[in-house]
C-alpha positions, 0 to 999 in steps of 0.5 A, a space after each residue: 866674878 863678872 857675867 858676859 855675854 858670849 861677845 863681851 867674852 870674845 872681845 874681852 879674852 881676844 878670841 873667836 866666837 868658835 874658840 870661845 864655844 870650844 872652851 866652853 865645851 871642855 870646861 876651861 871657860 864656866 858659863 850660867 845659863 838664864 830662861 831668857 822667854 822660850 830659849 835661855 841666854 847664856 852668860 860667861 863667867 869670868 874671874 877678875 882676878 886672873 891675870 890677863 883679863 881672865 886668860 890662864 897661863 898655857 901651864 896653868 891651863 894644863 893643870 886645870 885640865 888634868 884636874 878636870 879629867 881627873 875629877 870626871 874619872 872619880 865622878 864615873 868611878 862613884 855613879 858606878 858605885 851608887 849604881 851597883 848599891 842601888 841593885 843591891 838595894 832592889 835585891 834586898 828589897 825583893 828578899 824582903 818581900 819574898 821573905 814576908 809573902 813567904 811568913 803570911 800577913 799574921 807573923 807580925 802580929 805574933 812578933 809584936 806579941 810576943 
């Protein structure tokens, strides 16, 4: 894994800056980002072990996509899932609450008793 910068990347994969950024953006090219003083720099990250100095093939890049699309829908799928669990949860919590407001201060006391 190499780290480029964002030129070193367009001349390395033969692509405009612009083209570069768009790929960025739809995910088939990774970048790492680095505090560089008040701003960050953001560096390229390409694998020396594809072919074509980090290029895919237009059916691989496909491939990859579609893996993309279908990892983001599960990712929505499950922050559904943790949103709908975390209600609950705040439901439950207030339940239990209502529920020790409702009993008074000494029922526990009398449990731990006996």
């Amino acid at each position: 894994m190499r780290l480029l910068t964002k030129a070193e990347a367009c001349r390395e994969l033969s692509v405009s800056l612009s083209t570069l950024d768009r790929r960025i953006a739809s995910g088939e090219v990774c970048t790492k980002r680095e505090p560089h003083g008040q701003r960050h720099r953001v560096y390229v990250m390409l694998d020396e072990d594809l072919p074509g100095n980090g290029r895919l093939a237009d059916s691989e890049l496909v491939a990859a996509q579609e893996r993309i699309r279908d990892l983001k829908g599960q990712v929505e799928l499950l922050q559904g899932q943790l949103e709908m669990e975390r209600r609950r949860n705040g439901e439950l919590a207030d339940e239990l609450k209502t529920e020790q407001a409702r009993r008074g201060p000494w029922w526990r006391f009398r449990q731990l008793r006996g």
